[in-house]
PAKE-761432 format. One record per residue: x, y, z of N, C-alpha, C in turn. Coordinates in pm, 1 decimal, decimal comma, padded with zeros to 6 digits. Layout:
N
<site n_xx="X" n_yy="Y" n_zz="Z" ca_xx="X" ca_yy="Y" ca_zz="Z" c_xx="X" c_yy="Y" c_zz="Z"/>
...
# end
This chain:
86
<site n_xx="00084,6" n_yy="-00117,0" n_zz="00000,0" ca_xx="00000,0" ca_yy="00000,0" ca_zz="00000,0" c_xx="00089,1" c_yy="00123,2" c_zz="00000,0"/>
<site n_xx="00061,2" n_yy="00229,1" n_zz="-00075,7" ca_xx="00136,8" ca_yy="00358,1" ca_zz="-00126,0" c_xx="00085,3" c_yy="00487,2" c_zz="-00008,0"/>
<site n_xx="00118,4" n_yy="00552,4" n_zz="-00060,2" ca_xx="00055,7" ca_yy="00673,9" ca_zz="00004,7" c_xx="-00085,0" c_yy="00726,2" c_zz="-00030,0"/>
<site n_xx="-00141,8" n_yy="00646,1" n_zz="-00102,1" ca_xx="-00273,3" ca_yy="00656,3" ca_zz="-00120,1" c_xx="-00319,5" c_yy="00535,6" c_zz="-00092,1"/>
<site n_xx="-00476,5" n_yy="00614,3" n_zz="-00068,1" ca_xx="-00631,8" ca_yy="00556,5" ca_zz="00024,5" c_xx="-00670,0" c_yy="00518,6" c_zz="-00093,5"/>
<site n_xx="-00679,0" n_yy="00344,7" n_zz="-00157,4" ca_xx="-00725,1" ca_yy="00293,9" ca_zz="-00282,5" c_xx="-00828,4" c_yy="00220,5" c_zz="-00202,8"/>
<site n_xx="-00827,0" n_yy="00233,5" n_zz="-00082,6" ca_xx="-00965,5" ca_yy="00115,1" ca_zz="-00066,9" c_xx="-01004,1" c_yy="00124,7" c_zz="00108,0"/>
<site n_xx="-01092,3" n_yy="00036,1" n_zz="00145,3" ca_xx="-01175,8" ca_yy="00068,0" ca_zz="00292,9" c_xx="-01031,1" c_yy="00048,1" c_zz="00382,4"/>
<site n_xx="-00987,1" n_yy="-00060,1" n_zz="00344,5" ca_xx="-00858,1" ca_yy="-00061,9" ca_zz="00482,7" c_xx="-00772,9" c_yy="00045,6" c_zz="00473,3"/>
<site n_xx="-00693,3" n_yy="00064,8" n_zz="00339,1" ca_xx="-00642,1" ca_yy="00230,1" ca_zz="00362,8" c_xx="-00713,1" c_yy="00338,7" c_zz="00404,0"/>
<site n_xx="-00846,1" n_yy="00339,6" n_zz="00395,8" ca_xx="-00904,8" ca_yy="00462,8" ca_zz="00495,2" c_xx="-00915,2" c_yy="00455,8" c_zz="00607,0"/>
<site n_xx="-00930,4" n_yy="00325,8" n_zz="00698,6" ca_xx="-00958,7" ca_yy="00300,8" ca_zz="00778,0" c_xx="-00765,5" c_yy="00312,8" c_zz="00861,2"/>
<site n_xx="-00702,0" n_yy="00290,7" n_zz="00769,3" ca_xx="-00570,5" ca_yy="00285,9" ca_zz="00842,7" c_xx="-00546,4" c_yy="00424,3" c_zz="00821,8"/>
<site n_xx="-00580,9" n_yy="00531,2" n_zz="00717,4" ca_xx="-00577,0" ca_yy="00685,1" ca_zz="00714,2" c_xx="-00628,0" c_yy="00761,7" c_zz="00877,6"/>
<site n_xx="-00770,8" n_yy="00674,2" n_zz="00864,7" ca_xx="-00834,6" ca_yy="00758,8" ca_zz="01002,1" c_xx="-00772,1" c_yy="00740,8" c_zz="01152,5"/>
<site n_xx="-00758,4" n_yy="00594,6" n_zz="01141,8" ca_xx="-00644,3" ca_yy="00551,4" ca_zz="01273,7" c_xx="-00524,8" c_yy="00648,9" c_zz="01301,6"/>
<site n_xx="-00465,7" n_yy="00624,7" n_zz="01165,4" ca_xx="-00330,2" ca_yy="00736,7" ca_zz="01217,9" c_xx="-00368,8" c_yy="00889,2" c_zz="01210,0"/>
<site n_xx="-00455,7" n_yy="00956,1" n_zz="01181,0" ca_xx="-00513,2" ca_yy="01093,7" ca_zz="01237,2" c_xx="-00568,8" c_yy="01146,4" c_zz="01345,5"/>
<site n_xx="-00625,8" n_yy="00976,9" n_zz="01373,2" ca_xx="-00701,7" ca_yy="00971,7" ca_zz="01513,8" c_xx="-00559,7" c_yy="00974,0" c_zz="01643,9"/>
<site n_xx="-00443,3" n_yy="00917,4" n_zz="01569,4" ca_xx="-00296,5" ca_yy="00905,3" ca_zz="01675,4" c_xx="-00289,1" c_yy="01060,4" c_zz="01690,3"/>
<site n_xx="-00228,3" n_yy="01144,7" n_zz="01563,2" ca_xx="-00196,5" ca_yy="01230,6" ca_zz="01576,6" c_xx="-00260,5" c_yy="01298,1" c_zz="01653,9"/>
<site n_xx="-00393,7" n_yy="01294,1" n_zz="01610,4" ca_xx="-00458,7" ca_yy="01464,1" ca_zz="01683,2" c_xx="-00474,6" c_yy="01397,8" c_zz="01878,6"/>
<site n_xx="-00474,3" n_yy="01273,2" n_zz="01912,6" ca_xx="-00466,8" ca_yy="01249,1" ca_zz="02015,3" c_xx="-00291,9" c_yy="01298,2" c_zz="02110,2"/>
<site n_xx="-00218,3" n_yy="01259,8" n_zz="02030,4" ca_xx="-00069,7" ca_yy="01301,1" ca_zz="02075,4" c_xx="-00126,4" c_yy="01479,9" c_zz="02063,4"/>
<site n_xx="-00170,1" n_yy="01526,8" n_zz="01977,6" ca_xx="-00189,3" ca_yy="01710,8" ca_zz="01978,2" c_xx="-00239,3" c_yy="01733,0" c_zz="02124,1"/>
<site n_xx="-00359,6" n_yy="01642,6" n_zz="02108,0" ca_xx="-00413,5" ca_yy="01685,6" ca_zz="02259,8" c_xx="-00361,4" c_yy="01639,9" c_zz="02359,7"/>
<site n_xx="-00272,4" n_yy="01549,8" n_zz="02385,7" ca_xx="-00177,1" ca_yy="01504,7" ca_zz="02534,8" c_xx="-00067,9" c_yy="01633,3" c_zz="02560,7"/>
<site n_xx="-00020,2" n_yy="01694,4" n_zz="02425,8" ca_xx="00049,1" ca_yy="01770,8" ca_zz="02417,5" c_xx="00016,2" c_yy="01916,2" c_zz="02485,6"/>
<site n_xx="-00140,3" n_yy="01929,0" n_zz="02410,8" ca_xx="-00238,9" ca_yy="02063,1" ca_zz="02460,5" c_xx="-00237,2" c_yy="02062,4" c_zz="02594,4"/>
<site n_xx="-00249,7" n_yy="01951,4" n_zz="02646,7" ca_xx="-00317,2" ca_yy="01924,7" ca_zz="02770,1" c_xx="-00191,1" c_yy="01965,2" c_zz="02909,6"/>
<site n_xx="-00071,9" n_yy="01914,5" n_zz="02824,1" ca_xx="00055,3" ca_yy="01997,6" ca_zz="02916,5" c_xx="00059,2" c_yy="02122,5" c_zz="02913,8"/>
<site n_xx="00066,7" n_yy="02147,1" n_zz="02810,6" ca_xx="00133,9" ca_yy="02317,2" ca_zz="02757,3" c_xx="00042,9" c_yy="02409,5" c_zz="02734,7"/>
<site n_xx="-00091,6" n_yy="02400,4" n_zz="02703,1" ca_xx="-00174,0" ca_yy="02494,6" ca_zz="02651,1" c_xx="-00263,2" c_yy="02573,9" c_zz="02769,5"/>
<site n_xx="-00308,4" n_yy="02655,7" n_zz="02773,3" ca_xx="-00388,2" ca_yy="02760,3" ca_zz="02822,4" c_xx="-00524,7" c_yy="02663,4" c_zz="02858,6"/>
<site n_xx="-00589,0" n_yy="02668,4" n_zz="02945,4" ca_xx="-00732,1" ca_yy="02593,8" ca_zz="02913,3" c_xx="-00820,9" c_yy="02639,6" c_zz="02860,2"/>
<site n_xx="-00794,2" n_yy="02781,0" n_zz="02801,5" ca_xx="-00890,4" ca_yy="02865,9" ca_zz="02718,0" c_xx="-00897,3" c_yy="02819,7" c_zz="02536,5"/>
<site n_xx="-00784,6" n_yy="02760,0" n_zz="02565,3" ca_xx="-00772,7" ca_yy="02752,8" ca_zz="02368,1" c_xx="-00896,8" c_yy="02644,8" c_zz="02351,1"/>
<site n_xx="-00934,4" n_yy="02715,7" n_zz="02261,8" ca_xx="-01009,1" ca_yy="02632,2" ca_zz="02194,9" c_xx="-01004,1" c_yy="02512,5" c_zz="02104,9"/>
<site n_xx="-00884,6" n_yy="02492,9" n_zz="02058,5" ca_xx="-00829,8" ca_yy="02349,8" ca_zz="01998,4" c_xx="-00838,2" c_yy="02259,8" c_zz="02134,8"/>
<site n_xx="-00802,9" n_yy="02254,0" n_zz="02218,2" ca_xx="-00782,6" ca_yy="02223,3" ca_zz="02344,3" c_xx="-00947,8" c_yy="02168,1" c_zz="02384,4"/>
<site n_xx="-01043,8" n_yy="02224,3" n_zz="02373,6" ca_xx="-01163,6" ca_yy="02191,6" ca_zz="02421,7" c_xx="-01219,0" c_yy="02125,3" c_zz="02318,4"/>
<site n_xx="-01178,5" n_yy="02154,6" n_zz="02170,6" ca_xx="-01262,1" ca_yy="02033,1" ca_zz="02088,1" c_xx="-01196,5" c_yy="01925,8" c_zz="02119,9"/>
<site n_xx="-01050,4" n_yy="01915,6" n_zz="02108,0" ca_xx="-00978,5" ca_yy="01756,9" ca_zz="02138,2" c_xx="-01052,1" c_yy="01718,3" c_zz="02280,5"/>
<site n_xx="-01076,7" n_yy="01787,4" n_zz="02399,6" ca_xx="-01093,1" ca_yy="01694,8" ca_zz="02483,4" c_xx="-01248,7" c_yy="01682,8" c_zz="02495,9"/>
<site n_xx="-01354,7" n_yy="01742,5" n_zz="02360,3" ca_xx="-01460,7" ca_yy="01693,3" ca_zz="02373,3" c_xx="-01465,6" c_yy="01536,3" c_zz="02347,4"/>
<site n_xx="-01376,0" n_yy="01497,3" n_zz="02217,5" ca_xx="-01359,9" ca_yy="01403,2" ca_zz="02135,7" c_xx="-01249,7" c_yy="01292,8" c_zz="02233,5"/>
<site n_xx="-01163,9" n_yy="01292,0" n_zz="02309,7" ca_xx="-01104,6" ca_yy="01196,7" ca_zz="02355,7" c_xx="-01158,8" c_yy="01195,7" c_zz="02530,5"/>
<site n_xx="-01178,5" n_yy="01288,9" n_zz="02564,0" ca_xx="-01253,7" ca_yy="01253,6" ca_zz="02700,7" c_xx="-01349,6" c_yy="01178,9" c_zz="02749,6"/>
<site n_xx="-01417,3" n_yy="01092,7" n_zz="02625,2" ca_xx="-01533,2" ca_yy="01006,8" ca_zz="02647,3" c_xx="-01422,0" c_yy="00838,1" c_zz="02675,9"/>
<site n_xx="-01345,1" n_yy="00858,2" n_zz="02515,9" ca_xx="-01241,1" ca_yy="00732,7" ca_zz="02554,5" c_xx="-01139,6" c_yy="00698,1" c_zz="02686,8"/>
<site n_xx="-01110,3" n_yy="00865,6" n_zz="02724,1" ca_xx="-00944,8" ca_yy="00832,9" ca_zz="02802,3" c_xx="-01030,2" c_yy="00802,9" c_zz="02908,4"/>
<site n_xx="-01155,5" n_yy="00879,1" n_zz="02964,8" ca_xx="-01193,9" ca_yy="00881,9" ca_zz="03068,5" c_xx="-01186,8" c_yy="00731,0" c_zz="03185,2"/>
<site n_xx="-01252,0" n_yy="00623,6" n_zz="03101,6" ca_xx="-01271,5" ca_yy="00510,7" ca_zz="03202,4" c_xx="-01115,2" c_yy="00454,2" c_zz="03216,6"/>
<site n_xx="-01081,8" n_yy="00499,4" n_zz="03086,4" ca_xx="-00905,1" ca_yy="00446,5" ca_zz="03083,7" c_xx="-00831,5" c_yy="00470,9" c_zz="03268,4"/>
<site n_xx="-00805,9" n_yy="00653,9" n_zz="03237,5" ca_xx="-00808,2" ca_yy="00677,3" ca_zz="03347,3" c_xx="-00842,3" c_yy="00654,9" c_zz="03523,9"/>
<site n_xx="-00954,0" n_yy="00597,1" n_zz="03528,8" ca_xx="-01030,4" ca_yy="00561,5" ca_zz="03646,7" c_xx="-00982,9" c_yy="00407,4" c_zz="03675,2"/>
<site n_xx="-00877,5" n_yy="00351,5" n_zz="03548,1" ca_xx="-00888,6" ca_yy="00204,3" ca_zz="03581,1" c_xx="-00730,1" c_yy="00205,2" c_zz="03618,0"/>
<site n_xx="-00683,9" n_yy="00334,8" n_zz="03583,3" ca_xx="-00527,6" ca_yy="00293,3" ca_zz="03571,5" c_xx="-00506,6" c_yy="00411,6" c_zz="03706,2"/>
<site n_xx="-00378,4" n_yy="00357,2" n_zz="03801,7" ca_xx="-00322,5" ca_yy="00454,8" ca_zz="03897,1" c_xx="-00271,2" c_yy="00575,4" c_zz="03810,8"/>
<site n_xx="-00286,2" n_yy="00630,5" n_zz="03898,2" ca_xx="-00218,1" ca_yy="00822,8" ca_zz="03874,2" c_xx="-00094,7" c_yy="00803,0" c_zz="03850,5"/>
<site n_xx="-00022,7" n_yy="00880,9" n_zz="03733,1" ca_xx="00136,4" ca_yy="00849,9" ca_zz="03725,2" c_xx="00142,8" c_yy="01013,5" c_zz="03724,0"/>
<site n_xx="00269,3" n_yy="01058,2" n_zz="03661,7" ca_xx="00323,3" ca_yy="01150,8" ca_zz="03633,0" c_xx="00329,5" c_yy="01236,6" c_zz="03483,1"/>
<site n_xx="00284,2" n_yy="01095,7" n_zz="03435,3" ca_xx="00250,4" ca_yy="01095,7" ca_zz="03249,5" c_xx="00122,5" c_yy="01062,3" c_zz="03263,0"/>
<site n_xx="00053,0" n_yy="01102,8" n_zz="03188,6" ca_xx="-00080,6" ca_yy="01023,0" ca_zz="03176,9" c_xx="-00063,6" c_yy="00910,1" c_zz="03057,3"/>
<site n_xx="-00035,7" n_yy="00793,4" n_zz="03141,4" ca_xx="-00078,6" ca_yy="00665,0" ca_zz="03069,9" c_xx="-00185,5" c_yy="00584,4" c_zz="02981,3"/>
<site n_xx="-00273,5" n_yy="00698,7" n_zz="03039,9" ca_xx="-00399,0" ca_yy="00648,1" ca_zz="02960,3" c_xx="-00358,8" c_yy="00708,8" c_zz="02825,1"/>
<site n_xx="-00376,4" n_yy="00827,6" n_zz="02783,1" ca_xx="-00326,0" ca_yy="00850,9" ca_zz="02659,0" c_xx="-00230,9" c_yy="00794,5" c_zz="02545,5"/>
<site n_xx="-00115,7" n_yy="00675,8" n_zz="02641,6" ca_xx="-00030,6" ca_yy="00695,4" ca_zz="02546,4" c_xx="-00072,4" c_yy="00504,6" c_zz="02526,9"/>
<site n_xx="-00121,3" n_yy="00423,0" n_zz="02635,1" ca_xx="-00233,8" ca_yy="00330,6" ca_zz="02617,1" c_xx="-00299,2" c_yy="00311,1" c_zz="02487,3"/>
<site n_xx="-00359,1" n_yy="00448,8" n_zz="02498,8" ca_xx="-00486,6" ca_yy="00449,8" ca_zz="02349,5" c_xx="-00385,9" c_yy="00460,2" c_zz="02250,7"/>
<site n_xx="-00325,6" n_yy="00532,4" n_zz="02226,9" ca_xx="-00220,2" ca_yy="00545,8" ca_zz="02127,0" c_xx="-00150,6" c_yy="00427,8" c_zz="02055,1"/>
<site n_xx="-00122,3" n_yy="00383,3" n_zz="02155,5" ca_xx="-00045,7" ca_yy="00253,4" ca_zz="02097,1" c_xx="-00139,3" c_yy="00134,8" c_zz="02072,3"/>
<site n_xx="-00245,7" n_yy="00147,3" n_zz="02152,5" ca_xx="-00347,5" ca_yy="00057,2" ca_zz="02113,5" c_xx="-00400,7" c_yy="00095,3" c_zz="01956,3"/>
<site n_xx="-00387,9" n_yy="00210,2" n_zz="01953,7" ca_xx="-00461,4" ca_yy="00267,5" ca_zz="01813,2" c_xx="-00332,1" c_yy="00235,6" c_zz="01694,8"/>
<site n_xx="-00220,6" n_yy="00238,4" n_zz="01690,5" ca_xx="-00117,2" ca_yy="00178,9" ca_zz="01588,4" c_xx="-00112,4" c_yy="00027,7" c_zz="01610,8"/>
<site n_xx="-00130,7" n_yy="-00025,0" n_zz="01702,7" ca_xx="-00121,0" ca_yy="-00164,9" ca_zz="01689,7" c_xx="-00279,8" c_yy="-00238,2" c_zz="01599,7"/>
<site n_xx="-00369,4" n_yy="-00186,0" n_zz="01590,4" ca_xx="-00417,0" ca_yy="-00171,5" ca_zz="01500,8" c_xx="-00443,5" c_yy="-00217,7" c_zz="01366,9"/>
<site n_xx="-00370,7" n_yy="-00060,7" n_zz="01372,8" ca_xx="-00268,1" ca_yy="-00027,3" ca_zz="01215,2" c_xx="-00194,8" c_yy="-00116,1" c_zz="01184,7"/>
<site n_xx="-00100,8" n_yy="-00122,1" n_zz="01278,1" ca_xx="-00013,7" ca_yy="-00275,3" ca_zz="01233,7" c_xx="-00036,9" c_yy="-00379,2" c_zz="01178,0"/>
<site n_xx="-00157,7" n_yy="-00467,5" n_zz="01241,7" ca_xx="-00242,8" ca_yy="-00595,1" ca_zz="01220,4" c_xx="-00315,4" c_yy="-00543,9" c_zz="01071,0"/>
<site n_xx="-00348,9" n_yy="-00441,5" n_zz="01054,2" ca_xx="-00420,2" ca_yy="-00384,5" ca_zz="00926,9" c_xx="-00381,3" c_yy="-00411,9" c_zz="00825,0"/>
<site n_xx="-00262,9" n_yy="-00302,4" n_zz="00824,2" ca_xx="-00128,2" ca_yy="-00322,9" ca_zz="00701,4" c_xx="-00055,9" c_yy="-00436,8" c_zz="00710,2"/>
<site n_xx="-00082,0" n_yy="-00543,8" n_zz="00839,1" ca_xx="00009,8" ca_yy="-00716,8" ca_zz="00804,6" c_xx="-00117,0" c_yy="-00786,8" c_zz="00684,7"/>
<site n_xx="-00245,0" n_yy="-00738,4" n_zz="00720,3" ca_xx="-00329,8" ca_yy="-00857,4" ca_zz="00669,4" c_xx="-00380,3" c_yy="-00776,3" c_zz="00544,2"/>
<site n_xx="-00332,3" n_yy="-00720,0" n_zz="00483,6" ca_xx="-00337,8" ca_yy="-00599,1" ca_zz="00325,9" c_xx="-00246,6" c_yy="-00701,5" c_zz="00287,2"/>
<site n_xx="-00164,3" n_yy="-00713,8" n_zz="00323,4" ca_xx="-00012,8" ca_yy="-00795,1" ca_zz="00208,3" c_xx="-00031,7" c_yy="-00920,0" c_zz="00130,8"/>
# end
């Protein structure tokens, strides 16, 4: 598979890895940003439903684990995706 979306699994592996990124944006927001920005409040309309129970199941660290959890849960995925395309 190329850099193009020729079919449902390349979109589906397109949306996964956008869904990584803008989640890493918002772990990122979530350190550094103002709580006023508004990028900041759409990302955590959209991942606060997922991280939430994450959170409640996992102890308090220093990083938030839950985030990086989903993350890698969300490329592993991808992985299994693009093994069973070949």
């Amino acid at each position: 598979m190329g850099y193009f979306v020729t079919d449902a699994v390349g979109l589906i592996i397109a949306a996964l890895n956008l869904a990584t990124v803008l989640l890493l944006v918002y772990v990122f927001l979530e350190w550094a940003a103002d709580e006023r920005s508004r990028l900041l409040r759409v990302l955590d309309r959209i991942w606060s439903p997922l991280l939430g129970p994450l959170r409640r199941a996992l102890p308090p660290w220093r990083i938030d684990s839950a985030s990086l959890i989903l993350a890698s849960t969300l490329q592993i995925i991808v992985f299994f995706l693009k093994r069973g395309t070949r």
